[in-house]
C-alpha positions in Angstrom: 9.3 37.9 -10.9 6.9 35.5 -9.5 4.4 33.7 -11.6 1.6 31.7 -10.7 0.4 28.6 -13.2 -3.7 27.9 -13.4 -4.5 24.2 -14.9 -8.4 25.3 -15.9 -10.1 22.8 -17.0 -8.0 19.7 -15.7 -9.0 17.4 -18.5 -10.4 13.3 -18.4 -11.9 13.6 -15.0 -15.3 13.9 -14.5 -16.6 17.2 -13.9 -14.4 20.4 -13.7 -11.7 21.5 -11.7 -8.3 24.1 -12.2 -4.8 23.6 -10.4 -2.7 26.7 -9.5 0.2 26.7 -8.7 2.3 30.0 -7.6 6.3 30.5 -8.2 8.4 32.3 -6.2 11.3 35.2 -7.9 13.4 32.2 -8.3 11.2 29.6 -10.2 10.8 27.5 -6.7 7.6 26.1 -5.9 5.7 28.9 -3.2 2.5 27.0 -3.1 -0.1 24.6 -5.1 -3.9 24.4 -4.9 -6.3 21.9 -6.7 -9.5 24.0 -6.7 -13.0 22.5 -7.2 -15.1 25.8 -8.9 -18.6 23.5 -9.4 -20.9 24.1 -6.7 -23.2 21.4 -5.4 -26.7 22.5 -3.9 -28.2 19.3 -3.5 -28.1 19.0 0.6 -30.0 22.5 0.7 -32.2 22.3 -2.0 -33.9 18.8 -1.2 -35.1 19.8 1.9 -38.7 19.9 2.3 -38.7 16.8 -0.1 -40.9 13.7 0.7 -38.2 11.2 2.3 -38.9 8.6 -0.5 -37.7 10.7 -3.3 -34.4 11.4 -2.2 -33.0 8.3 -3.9 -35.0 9.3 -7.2 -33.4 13.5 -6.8 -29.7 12.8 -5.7 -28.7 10.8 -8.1 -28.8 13.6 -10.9 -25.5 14.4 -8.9 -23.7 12.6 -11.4 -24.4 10.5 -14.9 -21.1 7.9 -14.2 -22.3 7.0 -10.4 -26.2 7.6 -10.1 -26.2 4.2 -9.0 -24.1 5.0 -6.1 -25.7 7.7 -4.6 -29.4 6.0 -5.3 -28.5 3.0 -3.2 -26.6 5.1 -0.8 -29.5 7.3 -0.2 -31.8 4.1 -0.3 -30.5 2.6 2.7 -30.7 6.1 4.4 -34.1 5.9 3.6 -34.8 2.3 4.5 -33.3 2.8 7.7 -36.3 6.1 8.1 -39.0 3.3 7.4 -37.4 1.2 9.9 -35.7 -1.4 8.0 -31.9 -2.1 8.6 -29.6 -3.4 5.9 -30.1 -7.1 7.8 -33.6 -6.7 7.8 -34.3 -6.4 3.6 -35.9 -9.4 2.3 -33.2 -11.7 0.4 -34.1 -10.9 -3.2 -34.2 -6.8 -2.3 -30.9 -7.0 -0.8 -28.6 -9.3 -3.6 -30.3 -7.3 -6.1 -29.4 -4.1 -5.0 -25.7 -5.9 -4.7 -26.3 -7.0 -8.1 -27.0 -3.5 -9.1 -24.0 -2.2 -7.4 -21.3 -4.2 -8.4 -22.8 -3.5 -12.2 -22.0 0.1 -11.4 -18.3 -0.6 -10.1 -17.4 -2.8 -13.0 -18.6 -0.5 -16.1 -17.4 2.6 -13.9 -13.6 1.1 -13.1 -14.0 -0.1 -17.1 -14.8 3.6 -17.8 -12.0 5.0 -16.1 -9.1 2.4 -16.5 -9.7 1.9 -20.8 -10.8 5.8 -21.7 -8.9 8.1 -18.8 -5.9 6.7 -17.8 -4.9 4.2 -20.9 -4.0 6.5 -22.7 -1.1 7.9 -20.0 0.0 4.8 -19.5 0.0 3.4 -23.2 1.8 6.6 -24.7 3.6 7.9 -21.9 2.2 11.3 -19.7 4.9 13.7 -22.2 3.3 12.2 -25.6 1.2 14.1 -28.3 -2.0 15.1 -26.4 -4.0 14.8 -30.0 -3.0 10.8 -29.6 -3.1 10.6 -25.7 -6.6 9.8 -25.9 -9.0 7.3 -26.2 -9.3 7.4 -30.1 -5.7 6.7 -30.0 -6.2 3.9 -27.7 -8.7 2.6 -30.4 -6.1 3.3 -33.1 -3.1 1.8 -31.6 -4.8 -1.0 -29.2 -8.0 -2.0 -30.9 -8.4 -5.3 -29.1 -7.8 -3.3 -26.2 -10.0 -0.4 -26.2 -12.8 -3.3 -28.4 -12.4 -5.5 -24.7 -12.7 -2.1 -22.5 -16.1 -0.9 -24.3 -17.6 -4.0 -24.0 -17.1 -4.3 -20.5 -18.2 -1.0 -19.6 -21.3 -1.9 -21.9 -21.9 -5.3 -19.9 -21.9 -3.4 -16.4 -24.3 -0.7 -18.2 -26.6 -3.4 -19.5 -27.1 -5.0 -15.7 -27.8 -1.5 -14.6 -30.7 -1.1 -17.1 -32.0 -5.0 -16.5 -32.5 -4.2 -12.9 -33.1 -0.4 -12.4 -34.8 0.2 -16.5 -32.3 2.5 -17.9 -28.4 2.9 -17.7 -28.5 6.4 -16.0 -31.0 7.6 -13.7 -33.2 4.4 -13.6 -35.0 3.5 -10.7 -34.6 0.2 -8.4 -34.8 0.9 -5.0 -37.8 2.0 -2.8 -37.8 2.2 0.4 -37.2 -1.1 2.4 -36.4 -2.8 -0.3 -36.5 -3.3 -4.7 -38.6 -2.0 -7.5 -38.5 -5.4 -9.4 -36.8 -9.1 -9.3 -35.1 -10.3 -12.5 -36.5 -12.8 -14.5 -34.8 -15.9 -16.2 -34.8 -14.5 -19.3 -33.3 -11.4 -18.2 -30.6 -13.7 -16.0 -29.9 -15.7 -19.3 -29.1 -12.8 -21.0 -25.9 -11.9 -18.8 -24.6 -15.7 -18.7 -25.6 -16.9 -22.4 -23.0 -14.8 -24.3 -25.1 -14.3 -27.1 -26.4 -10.5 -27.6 -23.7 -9.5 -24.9 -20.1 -11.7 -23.9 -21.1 -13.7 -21.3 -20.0 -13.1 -17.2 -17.8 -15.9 -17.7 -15.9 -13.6 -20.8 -16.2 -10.5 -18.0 -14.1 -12.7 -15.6 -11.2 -13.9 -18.4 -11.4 -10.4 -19.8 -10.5 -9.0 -16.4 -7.9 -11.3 -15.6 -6.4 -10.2 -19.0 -6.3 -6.5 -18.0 -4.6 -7.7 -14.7 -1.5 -9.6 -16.2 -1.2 -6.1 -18.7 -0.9 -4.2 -15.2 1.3 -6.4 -13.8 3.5 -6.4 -17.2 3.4 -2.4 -16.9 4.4 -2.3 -13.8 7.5 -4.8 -14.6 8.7 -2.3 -17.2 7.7 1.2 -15.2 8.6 0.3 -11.8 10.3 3.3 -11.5 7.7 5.3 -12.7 4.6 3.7 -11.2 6.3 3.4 -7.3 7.7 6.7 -7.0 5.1 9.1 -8.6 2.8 10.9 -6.3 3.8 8.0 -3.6 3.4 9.9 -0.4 2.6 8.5 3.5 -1.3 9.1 3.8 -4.2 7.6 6.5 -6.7 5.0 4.3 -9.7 4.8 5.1 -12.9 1.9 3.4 -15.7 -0.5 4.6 -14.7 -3.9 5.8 -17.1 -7.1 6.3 -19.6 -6.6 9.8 -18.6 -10.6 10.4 -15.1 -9.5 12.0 -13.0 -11.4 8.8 -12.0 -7.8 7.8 -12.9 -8.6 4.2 -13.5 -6.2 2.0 -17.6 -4.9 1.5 -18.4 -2.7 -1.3 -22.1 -2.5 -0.1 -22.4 -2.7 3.6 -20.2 -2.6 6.4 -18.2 -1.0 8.9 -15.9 2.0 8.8 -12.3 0.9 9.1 -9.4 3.5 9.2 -5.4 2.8 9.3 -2.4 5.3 9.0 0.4 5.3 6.2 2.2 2.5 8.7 -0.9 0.2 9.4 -2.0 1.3 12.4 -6.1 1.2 12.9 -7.3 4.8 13.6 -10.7 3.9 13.3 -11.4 0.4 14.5 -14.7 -0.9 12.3 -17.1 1.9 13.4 -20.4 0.7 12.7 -21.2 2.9 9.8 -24.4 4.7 10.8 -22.1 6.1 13.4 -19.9 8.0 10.9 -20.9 11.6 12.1 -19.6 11.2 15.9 -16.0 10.5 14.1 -15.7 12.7 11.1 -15.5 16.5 10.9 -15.3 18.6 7.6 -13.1 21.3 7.4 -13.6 24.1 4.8 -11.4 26.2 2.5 -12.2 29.5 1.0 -10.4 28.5 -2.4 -12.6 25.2 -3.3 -16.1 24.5 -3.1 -15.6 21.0 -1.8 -15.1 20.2 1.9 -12.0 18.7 3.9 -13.5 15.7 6.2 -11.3 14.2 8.9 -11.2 11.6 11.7 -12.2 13.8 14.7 -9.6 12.3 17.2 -7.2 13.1 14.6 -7.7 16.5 14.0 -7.7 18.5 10.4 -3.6 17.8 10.2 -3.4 14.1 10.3 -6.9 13.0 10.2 -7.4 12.7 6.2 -7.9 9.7 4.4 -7.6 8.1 1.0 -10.2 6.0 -0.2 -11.0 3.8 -3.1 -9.4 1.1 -4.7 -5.7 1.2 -3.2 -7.4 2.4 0.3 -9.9 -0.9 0.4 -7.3 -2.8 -0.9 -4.8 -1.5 2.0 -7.6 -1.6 5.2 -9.2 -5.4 4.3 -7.7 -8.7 5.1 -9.5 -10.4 1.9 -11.5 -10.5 -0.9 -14.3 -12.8 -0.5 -14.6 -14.1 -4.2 -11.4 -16.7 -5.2 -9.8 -15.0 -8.2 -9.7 -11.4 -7.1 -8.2 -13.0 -3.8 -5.5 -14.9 -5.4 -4.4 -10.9 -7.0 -5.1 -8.9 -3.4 -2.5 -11.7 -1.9 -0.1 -10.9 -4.9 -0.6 -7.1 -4.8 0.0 -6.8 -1.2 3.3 -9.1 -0.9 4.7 -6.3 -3.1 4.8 -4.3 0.0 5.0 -7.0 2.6 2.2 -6.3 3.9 2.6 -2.9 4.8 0.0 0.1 3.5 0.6 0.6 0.0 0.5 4.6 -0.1 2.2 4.8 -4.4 -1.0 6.7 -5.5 -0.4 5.0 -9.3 -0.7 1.7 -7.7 -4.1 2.5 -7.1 -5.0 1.6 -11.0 -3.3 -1.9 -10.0 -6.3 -2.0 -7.3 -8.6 -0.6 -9.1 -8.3 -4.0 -12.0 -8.4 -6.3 -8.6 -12.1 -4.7 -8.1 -13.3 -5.2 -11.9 -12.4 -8.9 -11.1 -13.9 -9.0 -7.7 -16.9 -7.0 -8.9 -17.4 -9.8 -12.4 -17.1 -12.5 -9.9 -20.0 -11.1 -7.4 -22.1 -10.6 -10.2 -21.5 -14.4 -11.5 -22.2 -15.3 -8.1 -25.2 -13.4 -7.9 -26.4 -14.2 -11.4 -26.8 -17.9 -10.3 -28.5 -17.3 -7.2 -32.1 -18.3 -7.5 -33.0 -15.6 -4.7 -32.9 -13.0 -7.3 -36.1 -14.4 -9.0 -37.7 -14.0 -5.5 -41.1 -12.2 -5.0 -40.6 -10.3 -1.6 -39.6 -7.2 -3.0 -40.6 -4.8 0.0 -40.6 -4.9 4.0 -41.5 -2.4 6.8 -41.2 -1.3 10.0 -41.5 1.4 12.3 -40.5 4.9 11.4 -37.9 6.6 12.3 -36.3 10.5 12.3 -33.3 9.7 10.9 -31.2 7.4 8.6 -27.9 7.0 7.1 -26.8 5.3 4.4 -23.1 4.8 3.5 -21.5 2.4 0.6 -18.4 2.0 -1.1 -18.5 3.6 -4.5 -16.2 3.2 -7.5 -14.0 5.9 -6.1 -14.4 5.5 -2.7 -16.4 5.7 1.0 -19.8 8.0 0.2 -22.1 8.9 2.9 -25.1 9.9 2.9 -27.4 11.6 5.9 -30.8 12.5 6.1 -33.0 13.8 9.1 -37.7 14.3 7.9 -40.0 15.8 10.3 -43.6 14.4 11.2 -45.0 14.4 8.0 -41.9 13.0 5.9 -40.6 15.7 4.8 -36.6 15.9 4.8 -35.3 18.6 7.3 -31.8 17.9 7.1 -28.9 16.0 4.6 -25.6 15.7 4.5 -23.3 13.9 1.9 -19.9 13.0 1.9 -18.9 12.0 -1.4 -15.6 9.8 -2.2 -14.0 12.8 -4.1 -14.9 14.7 -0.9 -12.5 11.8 1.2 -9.8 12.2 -1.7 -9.9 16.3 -1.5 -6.6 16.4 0.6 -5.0 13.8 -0.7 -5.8 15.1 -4.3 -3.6 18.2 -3.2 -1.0 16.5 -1.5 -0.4 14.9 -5.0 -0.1 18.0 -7.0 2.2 19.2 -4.5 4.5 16.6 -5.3 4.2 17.4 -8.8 4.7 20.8 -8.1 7.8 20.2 -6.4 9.2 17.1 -7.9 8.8 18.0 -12.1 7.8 21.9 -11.8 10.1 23.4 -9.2 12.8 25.8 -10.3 12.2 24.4 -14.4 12.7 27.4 -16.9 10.1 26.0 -19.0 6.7 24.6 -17.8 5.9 22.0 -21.0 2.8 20.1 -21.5 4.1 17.2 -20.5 4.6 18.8 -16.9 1.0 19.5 -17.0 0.1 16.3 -17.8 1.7 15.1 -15.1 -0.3 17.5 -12.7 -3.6 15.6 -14.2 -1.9 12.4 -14.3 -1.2 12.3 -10.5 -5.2 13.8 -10.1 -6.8 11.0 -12.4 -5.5 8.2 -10.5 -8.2 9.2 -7.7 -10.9 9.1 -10.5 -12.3 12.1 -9.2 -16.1 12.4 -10.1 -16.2 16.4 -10.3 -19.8 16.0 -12.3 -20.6 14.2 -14.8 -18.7 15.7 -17.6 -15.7 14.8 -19.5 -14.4 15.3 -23.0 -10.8 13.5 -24.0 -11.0 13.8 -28.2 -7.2 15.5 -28.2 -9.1 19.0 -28.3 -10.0 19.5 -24.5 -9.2 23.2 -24.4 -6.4 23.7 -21.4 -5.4 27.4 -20.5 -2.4 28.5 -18.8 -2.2 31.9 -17.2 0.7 33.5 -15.7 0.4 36.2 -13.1 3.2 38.2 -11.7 3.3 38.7 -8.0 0.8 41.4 -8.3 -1.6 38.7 -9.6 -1.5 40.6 -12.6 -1.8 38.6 -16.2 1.3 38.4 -18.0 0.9 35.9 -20.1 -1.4 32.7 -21.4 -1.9 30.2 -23.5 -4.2 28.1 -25.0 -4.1 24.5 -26.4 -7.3 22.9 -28.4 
């Protein structure tokens, strides 16, 4: 008799999702679906919206990235007040970079120390009520101690710049709501209400050498799990150096072998090279390189993808690791989806070192906050958030009011190759087993929370995240379930 095995909530991701997966009469793995049951309204329901909120409205998408879709919809917006990313006064734009790479350290913090520690520290079959951040705390005080203050130090940049850790404000259109003052600069490089940017940087390099120390002991477990050949796809420096660009850049695309499929696009361009697909199981679209088609033309992004389509990192330190990280492969794509926590550590370090940067740049303290130009129809905005390539698109009639928008978030990018990873789950630890353990359904989640999806904004990882497990026969009807709390 067949059975079919839902995953509903998949737990320490943000936002909610459920994994099926169906059986054949044999046990064999028939088919396996990652399905996405939140709906999100915001393109529909922010038109007829005054062009300059939409920074303010879209970034209630989400409480862990706000600051990604505000600046991502601010330079949509700029570009409808005719101002390109080139054309922002100097203190507008390094203070929005400031802002951003704030939002990528405390977000990679969030989801390296409290979602996947705990699979890595205890192992994906251990006691769920441990597998968690309080028994990260318990076990690894120093540890999960180092991982809260970092996320707190990317949080407090956020508030000093935009006046609250979620939902602030600190873009307007063409340019910044406020400069930082010395005091407020001081504060991030003293060390004495918060460790200073210098302890961010050693802190970060710490977390590295424990990654590289994993990986020296769980080789075996870190290259082969979920590895499977996939396109990459990220924003690389507008110079021509190829470097990586979290903030502004152009779109650059490579297949599982290194070949360029989408040769630095300038990234205003996106829509005459992507598609989305749809799928009547999941709520979240399927984009695609266009040349490509639906079949080939899906891309990773985030950490291991930016990692995989730059040439360098533009600050010393986080160089020095990119160089390391990519010899493993010899240079070739890295497509081992748990090496994309490796990445994601390079990126803290990159992101501490911007900030120092930043932090002693004197154009910061500036007074142009705001330029302007001539209007225009249309803008798009696209940046590289914690978890990947996220694009924004908006189109305002005569009188400024929004007609038209289009996002394509990171998770959006990762949907296919979210599903090509529980399909090796399914068919590489679930196939033809007599007994599905909670271990094995760990290992589902395990393989999803390496992409860090951003689902919404909620996530609860205490050891008493409810999990259900149905199984249907093959006439879909309920023959058994169970519960863990």
């Amino acid at each position: 008799m067949g059975k079919k095995i839902v995953i509903e909530p998949v737990t320490r991701v943000e936002g909610h999702g459920k994994v099926t997966i169906q059986l054949d009469d044999n046990g064999n793995v028939k088919d396996s679906k990652f399905h996405i049951v939140e709906f999100r309204g915001f393109e529909k329901f922010i038109q007829g919206h005054p062009y300059w909120q939409a920074p303010v409205i879209v970034q209630r998408l989400c409480g862990i990235c706000p600051v990604s879709h505000h600046l991502a919809a601010a330079k949509a917006i700029d570009q409808i007040v005719g101002i390109d990313p080139e054309d922002l006064s100097p203190t507008a734009s390094k203070i929005r970079k400031l802002l951003h790479y704030g939002q990528v350290f405390q977000s990679h913090a969030l989801h390296f120390f409290y979602l996947a520690a705990p699979d890595l520290l205890f192992g994906v079959d251990a006691d769920p009520t441990i597998r968690n951040v309080v028994g990260v705390a318990q076990e690894h005080p120093e540890l999960a101690k180092k991982g809260i203050l970092m996320r707190k130090f990317g949080q407090e940049m956020i508030k000093a710049i935009a006046g609250k850790k979620i939902h602030g404000i600190a873009a307007v259109p063409g340019g910044v709501h406020k400069n930082l003052h010395k005091s407020e600069i001081d504060y991030f490089l003293n060390g004495k209400d918060v460790p200073s940017i210098d302890t961010m940087i050693e802190w970060s390099l710490e977390v590295i050498d424990f990654m590289k120390g994993y990986h020296k002991e769980h080789a075996a477990f870190l290259d082969t799990f979920a590895a499977y050949p996939s396109g990459h796809l990220g924003l690389v420096s507008k110079d021509g150096s190829g470097a990586l660009d979290l903030y502004d850049g152009k779109l650059r695309a490579i297949d599982s072998t290194g070949n360029i499929t989408l040769n630095d696009v300038p990234d205003f361009q996106y829509h005459k090279y992507f598609n989305e697909d749809v799928e009547r199981w999941s709520y979240m679209k399927f984009p695609y390189i266009k040349h490509l088609g639906r079949k080939n033309g899906w891309n990773r992004v985030g950490p291991l993808a930016r990692m995989n389509v730059c040439k360098s990192i533009d600050t010393p330190l986080a160089e020095k690791e990119r160089k390391e990280f990519t010899e493993y492969t010899k240079g070739k794509p890295n497509n081992m989806t748990m090496h994309t926590h490796y990445a994601r550590l390079i990126e803290i370090l990159h992101s501490a070192e911007k900030m120092k940067e930043l932090l002693h740049d004197e154009d910061i303290m500036g007074d142009e906050l705001v330029r302007e130009g001539i209007r225009r129809s249309e803008g798009v905005g696209v940046i590289e958030a914690p978890r990947g390539t996220l694009m924004h698109h908006y189109k305002v009639d005569k009188q400024g009011k929004i007609t038209k928008c289009n996002l394509i978030v990171s998770t959006t990018h990762n949907n296919d190759p979210m599903n090509k990873a529980v399909g090796w789950v399914a068919q590489n630890v679930i196939d033809k087993q007599k007994e599905i353990t909670e271990g094995m359904l760990n290992q589902v989640e395990v393989a999803i929370r390496a992409y860090d999806p951003c689902l919404s904004c909620a996530t609860h990882a205490m050891g008493k995240m409810p999990l259900q497990l149905s199984i249907f026969d093959n006439e879909g009807k309920l023959i058994d379930e169970k519960f863990k709390s």
